[in-house]
N, CA, C and O of each residue as an XYZ file, in Angstrom:
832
protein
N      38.014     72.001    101.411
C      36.963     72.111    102.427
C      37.434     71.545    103.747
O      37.919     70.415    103.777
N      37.335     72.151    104.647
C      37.108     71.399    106.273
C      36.845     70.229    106.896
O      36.879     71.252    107.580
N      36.721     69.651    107.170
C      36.491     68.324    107.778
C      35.813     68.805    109.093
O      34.954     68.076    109.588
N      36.103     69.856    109.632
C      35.783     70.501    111.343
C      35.278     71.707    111.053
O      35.882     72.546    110.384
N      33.976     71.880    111.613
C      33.310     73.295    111.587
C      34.206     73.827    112.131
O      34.792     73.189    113.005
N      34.657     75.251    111.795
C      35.247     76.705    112.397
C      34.549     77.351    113.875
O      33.366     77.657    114.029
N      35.655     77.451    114.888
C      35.365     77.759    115.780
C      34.863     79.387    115.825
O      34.990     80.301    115.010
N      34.275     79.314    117.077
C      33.787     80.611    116.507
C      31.791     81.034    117.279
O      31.001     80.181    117.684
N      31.613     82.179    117.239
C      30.306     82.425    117.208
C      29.537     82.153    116.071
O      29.692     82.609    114.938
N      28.468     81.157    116.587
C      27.245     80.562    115.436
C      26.109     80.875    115.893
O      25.891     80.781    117.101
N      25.303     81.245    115.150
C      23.916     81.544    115.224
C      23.339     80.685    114.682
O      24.038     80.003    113.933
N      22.052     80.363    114.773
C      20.974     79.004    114.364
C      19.809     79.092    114.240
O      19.367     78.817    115.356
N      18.864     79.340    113.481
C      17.663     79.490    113.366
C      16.900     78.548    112.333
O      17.151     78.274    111.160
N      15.845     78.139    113.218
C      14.826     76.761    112.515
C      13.934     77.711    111.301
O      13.634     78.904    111.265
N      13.697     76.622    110.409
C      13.083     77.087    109.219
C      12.152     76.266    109.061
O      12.812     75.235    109.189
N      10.477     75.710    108.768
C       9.793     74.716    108.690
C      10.069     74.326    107.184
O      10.504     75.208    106.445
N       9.883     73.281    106.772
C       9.775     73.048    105.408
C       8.305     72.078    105.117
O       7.579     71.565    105.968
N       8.127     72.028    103.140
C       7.076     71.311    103.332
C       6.360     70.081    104.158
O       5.205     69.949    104.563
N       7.578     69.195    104.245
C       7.324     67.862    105.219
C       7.315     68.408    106.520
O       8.119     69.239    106.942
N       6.093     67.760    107.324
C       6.145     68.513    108.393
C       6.644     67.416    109.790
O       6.459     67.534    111.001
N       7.291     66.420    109.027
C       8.287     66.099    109.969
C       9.594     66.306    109.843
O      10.431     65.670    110.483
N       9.905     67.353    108.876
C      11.342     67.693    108.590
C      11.643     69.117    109.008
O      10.837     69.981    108.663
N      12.803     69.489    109.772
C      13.390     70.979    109.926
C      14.445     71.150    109.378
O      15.311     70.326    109.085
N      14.382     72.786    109.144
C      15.946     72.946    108.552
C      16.313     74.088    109.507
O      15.829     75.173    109.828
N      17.430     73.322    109.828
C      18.434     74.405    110.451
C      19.399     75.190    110.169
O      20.536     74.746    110.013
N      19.012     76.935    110.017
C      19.942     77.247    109.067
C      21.216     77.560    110.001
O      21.143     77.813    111.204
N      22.250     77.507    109.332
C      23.486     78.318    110.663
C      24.597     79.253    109.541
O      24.979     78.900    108.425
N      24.925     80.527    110.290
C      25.598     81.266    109.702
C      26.959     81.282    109.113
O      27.593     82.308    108.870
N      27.432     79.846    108.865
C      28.767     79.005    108.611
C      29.049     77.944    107.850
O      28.211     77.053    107.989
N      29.978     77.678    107.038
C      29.724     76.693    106.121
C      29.922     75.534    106.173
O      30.911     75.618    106.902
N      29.816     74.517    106.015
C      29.575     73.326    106.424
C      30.067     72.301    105.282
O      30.808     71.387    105.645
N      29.680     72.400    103.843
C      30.169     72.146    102.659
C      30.423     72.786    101.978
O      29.950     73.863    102.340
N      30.981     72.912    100.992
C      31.600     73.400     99.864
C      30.844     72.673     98.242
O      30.564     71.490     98.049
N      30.671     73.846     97.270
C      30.680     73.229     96.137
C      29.337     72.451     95.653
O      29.131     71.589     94.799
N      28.597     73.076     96.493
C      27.033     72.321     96.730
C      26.792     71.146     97.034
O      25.625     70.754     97.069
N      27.544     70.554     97.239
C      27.662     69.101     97.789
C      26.728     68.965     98.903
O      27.019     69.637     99.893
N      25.360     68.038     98.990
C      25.044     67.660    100.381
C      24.873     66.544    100.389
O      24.580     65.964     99.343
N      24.987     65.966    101.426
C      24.910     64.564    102.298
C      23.663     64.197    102.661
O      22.979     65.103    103.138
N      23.050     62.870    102.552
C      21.428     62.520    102.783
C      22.163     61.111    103.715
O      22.761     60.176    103.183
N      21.883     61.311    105.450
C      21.717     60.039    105.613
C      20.362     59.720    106.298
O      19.840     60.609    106.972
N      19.755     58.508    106.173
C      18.616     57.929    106.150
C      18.738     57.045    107.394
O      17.719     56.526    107.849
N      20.062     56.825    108.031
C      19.858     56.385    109.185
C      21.138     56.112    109.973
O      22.060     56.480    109.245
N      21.605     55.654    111.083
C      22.820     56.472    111.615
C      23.774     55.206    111.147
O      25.004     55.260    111.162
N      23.229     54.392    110.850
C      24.592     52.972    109.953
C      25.376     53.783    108.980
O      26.593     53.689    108.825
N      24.269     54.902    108.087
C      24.810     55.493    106.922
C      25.714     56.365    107.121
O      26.594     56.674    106.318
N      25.467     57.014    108.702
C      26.708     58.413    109.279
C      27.586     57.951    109.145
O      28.138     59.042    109.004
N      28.710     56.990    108.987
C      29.999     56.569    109.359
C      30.861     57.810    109.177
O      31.799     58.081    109.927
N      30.609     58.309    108.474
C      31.745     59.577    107.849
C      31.603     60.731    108.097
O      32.100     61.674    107.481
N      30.556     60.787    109.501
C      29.743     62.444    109.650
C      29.435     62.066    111.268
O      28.489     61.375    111.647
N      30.314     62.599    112.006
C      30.749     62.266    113.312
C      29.292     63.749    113.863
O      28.833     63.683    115.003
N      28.992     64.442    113.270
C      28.306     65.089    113.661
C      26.796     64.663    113.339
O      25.842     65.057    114.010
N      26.692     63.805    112.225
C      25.636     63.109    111.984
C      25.068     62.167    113.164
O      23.975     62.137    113.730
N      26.265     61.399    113.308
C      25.980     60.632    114.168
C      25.258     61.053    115.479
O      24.173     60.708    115.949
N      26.388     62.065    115.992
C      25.414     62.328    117.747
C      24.039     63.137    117.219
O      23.280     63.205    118.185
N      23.536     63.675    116.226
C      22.058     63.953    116.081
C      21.782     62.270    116.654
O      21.552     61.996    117.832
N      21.863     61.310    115.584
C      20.653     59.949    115.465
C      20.791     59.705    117.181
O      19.857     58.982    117.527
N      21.604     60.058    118.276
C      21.590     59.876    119.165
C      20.446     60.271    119.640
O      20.037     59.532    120.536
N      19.748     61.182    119.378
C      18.143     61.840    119.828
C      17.543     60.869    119.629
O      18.076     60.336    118.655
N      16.376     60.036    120.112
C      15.852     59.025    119.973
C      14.961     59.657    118.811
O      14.559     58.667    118.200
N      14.611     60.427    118.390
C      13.341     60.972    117.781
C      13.832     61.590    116.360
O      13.224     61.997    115.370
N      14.762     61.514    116.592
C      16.045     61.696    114.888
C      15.565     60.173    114.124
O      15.616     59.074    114.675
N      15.123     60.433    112.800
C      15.143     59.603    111.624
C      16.069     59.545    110.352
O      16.289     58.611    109.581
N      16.583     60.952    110.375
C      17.437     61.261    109.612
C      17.827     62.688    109.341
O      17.270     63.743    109.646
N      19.214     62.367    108.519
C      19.888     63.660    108.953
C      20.453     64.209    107.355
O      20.804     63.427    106.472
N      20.450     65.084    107.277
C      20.744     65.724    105.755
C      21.200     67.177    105.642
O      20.553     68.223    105.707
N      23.024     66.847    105.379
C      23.891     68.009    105.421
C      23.992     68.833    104.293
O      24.207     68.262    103.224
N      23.900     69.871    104.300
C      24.209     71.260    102.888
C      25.375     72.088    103.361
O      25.994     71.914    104.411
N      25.576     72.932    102.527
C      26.039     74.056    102.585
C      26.008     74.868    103.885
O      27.152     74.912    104.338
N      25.230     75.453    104.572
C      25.102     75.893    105.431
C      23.725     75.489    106.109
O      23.100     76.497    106.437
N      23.203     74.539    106.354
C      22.120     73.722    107.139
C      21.836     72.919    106.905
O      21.952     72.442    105.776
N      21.196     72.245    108.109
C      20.907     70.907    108.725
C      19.604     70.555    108.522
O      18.743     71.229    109.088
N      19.275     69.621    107.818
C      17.528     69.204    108.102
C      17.672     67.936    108.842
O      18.554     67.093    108.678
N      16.913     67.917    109.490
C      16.719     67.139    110.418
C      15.040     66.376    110.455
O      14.200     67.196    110.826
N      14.641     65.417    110.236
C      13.777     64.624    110.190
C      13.068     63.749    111.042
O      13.174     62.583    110.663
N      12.223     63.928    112.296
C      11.827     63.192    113.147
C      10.778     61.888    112.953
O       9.987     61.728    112.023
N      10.989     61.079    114.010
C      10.030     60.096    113.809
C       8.882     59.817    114.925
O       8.053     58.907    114.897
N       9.016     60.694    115.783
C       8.060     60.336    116.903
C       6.616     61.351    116.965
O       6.687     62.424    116.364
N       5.957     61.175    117.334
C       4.648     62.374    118.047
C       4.754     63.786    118.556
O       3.930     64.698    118.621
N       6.317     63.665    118.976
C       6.724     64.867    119.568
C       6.281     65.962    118.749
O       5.853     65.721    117.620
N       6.353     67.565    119.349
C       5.921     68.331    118.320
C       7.405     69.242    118.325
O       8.293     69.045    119.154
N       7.469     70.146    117.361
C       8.894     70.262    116.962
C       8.649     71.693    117.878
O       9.747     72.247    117.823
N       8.013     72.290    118.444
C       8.078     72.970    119.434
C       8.980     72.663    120.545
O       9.685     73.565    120.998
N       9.022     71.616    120.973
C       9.643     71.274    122.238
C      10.960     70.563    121.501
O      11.999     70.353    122.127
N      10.783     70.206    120.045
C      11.993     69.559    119.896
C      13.360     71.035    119.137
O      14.526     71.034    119.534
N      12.960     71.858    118.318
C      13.814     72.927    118.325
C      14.684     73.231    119.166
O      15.865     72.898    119.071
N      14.136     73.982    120.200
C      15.318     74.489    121.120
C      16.278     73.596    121.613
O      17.376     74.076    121.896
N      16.040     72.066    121.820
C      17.202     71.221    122.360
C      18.287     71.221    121.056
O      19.447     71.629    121.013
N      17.252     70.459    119.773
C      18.271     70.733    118.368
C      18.999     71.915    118.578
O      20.126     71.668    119.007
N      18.762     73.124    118.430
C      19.331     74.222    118.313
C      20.249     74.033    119.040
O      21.310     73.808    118.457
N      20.276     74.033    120.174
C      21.023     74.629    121.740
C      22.549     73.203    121.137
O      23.713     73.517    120.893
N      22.047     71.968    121.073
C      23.021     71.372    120.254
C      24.058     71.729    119.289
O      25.255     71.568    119.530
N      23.572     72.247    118.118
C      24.093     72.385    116.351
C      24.723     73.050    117.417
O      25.522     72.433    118.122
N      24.424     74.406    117.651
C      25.088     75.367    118.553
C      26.357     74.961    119.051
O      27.163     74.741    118.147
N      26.647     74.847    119.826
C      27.489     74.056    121.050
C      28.590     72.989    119.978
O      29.812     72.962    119.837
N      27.448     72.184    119.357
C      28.336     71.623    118.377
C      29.689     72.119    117.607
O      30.800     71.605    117.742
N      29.402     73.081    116.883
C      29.763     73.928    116.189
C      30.787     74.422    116.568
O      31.889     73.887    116.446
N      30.484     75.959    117.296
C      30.891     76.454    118.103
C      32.130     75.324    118.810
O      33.256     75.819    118.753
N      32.109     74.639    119.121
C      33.444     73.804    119.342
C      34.298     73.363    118.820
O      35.321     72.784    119.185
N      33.662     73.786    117.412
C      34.505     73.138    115.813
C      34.733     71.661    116.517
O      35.807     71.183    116.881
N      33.510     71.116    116.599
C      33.682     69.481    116.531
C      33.652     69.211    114.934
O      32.938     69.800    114.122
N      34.642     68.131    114.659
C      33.898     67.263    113.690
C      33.121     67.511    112.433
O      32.479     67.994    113.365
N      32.500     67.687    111.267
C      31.385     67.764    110.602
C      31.741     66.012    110.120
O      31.081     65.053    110.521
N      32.933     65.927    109.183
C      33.334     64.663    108.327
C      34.236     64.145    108.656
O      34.960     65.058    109.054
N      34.872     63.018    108.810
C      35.862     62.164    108.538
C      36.376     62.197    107.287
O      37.555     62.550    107.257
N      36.051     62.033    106.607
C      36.324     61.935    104.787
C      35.784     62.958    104.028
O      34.584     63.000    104.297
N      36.136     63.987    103.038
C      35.994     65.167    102.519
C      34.925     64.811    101.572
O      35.417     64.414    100.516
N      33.668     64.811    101.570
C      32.531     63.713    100.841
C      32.455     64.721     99.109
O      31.509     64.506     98.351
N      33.463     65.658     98.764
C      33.151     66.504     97.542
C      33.483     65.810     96.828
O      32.665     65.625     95.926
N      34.846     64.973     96.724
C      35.383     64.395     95.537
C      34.348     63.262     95.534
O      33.662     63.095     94.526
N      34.200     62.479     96.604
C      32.899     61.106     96.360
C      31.895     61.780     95.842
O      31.162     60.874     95.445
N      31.385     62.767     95.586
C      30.129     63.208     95.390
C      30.685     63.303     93.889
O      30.088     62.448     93.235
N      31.321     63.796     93.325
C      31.716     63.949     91.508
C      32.384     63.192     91.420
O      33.403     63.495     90.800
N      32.315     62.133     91.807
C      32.993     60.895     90.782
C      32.174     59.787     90.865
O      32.452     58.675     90.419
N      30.581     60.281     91.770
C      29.777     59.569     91.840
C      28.895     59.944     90.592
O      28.388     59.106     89.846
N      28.795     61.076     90.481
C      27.776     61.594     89.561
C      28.208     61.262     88.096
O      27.404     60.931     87.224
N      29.899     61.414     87.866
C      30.549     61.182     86.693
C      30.240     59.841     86.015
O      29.997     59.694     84.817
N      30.294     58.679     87.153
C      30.130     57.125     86.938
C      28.800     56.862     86.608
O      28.438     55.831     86.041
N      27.628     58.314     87.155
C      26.368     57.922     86.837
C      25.886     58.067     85.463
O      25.227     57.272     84.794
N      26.494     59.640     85.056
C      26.373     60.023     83.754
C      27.424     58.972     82.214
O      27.032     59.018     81.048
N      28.528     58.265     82.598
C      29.184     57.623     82.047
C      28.432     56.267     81.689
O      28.643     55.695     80.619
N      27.331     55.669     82.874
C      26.813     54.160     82.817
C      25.683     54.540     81.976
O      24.927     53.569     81.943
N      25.353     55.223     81.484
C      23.991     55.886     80.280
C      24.318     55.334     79.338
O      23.926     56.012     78.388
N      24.800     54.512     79.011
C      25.139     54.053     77.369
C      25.756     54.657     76.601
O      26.299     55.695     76.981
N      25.835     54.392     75.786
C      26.165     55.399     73.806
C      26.144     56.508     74.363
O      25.435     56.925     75.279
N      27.265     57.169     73.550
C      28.126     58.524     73.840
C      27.039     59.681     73.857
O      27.199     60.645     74.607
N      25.707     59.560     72.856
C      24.249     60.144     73.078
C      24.208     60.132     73.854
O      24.239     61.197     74.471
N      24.135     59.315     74.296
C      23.193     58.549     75.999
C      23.786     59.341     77.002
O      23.215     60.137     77.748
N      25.200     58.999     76.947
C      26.156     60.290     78.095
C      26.125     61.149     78.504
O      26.319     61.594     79.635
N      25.623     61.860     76.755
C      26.100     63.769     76.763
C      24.209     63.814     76.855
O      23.823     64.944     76.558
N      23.298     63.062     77.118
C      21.988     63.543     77.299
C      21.930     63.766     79.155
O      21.410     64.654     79.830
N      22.674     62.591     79.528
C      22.664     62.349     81.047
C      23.294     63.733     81.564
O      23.098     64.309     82.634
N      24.119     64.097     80.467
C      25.119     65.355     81.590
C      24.317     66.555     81.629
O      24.193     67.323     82.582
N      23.694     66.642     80.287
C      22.662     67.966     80.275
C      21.641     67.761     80.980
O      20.844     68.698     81.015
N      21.345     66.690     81.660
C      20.472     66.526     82.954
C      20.651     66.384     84.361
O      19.879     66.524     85.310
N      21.934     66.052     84.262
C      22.805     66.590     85.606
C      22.958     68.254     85.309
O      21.974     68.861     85.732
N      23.552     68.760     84.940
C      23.709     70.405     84.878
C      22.379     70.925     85.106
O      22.326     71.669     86.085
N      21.345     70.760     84.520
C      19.920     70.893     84.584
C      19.721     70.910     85.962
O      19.621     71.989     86.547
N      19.644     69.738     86.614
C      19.112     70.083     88.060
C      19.971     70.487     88.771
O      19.586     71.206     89.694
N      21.820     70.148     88.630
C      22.552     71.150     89.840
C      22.573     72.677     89.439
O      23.371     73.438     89.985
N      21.616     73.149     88.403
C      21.314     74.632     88.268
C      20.642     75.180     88.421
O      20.670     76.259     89.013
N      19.705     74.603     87.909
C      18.379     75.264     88.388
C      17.296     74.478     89.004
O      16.287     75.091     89.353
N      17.398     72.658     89.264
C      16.301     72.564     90.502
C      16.903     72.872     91.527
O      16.553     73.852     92.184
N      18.179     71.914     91.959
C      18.307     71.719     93.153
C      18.622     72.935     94.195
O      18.717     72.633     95.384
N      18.818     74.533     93.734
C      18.767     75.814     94.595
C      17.553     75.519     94.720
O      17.611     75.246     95.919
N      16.408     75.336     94.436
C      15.087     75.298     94.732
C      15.190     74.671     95.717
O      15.444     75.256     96.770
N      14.989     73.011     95.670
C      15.222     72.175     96.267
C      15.262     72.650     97.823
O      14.455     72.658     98.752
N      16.822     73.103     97.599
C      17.731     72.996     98.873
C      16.648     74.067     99.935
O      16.506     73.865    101.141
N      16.013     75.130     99.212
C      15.479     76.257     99.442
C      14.399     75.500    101.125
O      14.360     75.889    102.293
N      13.638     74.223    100.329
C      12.807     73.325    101.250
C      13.524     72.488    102.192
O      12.759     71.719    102.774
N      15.059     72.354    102.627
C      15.235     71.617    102.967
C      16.094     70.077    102.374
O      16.849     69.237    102.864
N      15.689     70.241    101.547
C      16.485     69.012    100.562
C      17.252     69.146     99.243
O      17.729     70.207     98.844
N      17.339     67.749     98.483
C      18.010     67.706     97.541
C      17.673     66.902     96.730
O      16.831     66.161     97.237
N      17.994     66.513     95.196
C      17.880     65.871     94.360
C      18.956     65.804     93.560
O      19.406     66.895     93.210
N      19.597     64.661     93.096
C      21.000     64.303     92.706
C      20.359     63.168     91.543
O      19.466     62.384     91.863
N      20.727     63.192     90.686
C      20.574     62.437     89.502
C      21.121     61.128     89.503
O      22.263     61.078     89.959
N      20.457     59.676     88.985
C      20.304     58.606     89.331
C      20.924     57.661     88.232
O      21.866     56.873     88.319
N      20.030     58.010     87.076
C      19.985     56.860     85.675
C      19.296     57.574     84.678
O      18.193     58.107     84.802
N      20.156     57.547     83.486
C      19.147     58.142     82.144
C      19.196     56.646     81.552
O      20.208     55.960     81.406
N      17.600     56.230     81.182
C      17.841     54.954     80.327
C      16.397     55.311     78.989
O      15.242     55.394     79.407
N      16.589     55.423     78.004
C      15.835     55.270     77.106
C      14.228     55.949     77.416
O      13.097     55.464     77.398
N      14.895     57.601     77.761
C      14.321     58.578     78.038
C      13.992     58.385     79.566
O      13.310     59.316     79.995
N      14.155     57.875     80.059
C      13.608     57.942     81.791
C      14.705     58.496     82.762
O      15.844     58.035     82.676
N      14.456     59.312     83.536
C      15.240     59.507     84.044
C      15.096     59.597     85.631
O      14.276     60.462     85.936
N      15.603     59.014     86.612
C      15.391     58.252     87.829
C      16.285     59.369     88.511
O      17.344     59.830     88.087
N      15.506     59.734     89.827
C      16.408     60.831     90.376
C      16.367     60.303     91.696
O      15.474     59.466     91.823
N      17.309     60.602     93.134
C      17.190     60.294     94.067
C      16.437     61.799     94.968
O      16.664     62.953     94.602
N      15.619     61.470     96.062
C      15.025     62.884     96.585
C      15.655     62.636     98.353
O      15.311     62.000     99.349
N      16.708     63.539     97.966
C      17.234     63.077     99.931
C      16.410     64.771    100.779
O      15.696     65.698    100.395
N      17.086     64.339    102.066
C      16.584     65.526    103.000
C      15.272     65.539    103.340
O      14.771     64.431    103.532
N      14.271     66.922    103.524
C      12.710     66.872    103.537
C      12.184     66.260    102.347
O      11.087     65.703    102.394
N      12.459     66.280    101.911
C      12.139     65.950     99.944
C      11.679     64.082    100.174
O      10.626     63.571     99.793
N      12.749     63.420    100.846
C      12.285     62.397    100.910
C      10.961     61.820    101.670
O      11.176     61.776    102.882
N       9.610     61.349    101.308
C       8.776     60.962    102.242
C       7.952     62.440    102.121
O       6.942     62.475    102.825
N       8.172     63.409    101.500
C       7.800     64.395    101.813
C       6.059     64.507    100.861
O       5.988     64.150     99.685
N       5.302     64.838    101.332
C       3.640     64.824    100.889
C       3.447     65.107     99.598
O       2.648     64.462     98.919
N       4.315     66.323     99.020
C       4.012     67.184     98.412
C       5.589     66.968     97.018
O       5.966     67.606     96.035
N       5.937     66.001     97.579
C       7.346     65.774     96.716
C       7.126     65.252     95.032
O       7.813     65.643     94.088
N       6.063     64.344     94.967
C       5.574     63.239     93.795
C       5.006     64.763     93.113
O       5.670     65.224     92.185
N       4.240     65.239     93.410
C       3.612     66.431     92.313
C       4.281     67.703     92.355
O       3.602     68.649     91.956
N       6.026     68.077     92.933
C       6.901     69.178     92.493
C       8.257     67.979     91.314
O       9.192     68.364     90.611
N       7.684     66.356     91.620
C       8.348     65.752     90.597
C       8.198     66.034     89.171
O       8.981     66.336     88.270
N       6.270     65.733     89.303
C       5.884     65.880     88.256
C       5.493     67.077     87.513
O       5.298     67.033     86.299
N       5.386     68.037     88.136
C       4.589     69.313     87.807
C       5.941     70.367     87.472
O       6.075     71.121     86.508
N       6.858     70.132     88.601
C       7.993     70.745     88.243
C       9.187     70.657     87.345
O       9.620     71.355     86.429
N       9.648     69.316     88.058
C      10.959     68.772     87.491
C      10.895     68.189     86.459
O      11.879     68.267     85.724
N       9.594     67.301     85.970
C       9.768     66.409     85.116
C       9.251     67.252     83.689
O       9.376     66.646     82.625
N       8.772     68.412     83.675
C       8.031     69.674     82.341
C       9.433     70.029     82.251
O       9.913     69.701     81.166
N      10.501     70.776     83.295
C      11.499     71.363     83.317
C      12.145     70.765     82.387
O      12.434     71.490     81.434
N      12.566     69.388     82.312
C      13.705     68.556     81.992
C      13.067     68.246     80.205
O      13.739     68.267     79.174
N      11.853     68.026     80.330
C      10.856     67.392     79.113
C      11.468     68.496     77.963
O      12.194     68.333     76.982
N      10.658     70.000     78.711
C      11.227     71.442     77.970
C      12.663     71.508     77.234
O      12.860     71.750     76.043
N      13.607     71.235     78.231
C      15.415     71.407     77.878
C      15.701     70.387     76.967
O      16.376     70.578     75.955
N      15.175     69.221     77.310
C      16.110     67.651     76.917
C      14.846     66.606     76.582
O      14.346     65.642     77.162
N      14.555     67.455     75.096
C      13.376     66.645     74.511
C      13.573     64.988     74.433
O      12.721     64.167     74.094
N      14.961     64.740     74.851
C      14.994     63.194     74.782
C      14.127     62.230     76.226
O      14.149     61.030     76.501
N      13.385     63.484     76.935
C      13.482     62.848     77.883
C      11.693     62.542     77.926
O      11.091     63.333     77.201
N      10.836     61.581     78.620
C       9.435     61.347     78.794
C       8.910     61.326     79.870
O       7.802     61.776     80.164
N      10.088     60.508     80.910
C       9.438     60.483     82.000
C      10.890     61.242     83.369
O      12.110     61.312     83.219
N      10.184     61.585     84.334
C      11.190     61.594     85.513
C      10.790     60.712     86.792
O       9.567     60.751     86.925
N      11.272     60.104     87.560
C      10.566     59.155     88.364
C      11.866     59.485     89.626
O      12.965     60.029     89.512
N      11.302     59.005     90.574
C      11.821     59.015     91.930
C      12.261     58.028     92.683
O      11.368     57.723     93.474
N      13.641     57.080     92.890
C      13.503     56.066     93.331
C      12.916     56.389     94.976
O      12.999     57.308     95.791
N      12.143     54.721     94.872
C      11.617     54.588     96.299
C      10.704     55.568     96.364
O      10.473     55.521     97.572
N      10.186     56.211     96.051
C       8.817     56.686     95.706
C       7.835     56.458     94.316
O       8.181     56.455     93.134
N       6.652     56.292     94.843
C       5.604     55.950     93.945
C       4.037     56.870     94.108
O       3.427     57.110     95.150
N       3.661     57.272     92.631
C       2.168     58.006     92.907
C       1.550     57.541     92.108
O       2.187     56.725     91.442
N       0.543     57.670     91.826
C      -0.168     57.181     90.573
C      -1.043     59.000     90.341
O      -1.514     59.780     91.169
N      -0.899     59.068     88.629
C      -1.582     60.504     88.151
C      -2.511     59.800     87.085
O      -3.280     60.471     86.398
């Protein structure tokens, strides 16, 4: 994979997602490889995403969350995303198009040897091969969903049926996230991997 977007003509078009302080920007170019995306939550976390960074430069940027081929972008102010689009855009754009930058560091291999260490710390060799059929589970069939809104979900901890997921991108903070946890993801997983009871969200909480 690249480290530097491809120079070149880019096109850019905003997409709303459920959170309605989150956009996704789609662009006609790839950005990652291998489904790999990036969730940062605030610009300390960009170190390795030089393109991350000059977004949090927008005062009104909260966070930034890289895919495959788009950008969600997450505001924190009053502004309405009317007036804030076209500057985003006219940016990614320009960005791009210059083949600035995306990464410093190729974040695919950190991303599977993160997930490997997650599914490995599950305990008993059970415990392992339950965690992996719940990783495969959501990098198959939630997280294309997922990504569909804007975000992502990457698998956390299997401990004695629970299974703790992280929700980056729109997904995080997002209104409507706690009941596509429960209604969606957590029947999905219950269905496949009868070992499982609960699914939970770190840093989010609902009561049903």
């Amino acid at each position: 994979m690249n480290t530097t977007a491809p120079a070149g003509s880019v096109s850019i078009y905003a997409e709303a997602s459920p959170n309605p302080e989150s956009m996704k920007f789609v662009l006609n170019t790839q950005l990652l490889s291998d489904g790999v995306s990036v969730d940062y939550p605030d610009a300390e976390a960009a170190a390795n995403s030089p393109l991350a960074q000059e977004l949090f430069k927008f005062d009104y940027v909260s966070r930034v969350f890289l895919a495959q081929n788009f950008v969600t972008v997450t505001k924190s102010s009053d502004l309405t995303w009317t007036h804030l689009i076209p500057e985003l855009r006219t940016f990614l754009k320009s960005y791009v198009e210059s083949g600035g930058p995306i990464f410093l560091v190729d974040p695919v291999t950190e991303h599977r040897a993160a997930q490997q260490e997650a599914a490995g710390a599950a305990g008993s060799a059970e415990d392992q091969a339950t965690a992996q059929k719940i990783i495969d589970l959501l990098d198959n069939y939630v997280r294309p969903a997922v990504e569909q809104d804007g975000g992502n979900i990457t698998f956390k901890s299997y401990n004695e049926g629970i299974v703790t997921v992280n929700l980056q991108g729109s997904c995080s903070g997002c209104p409507s996230a706690t009941v596509t946890l429960k209604s969606g993801i957590e029947n999905l997983l219950k269905r496949m991997v009868p070992e499982v009871k609960e699914v939970v969200a770190e840093g989010v909480t609902a009561s049903f």
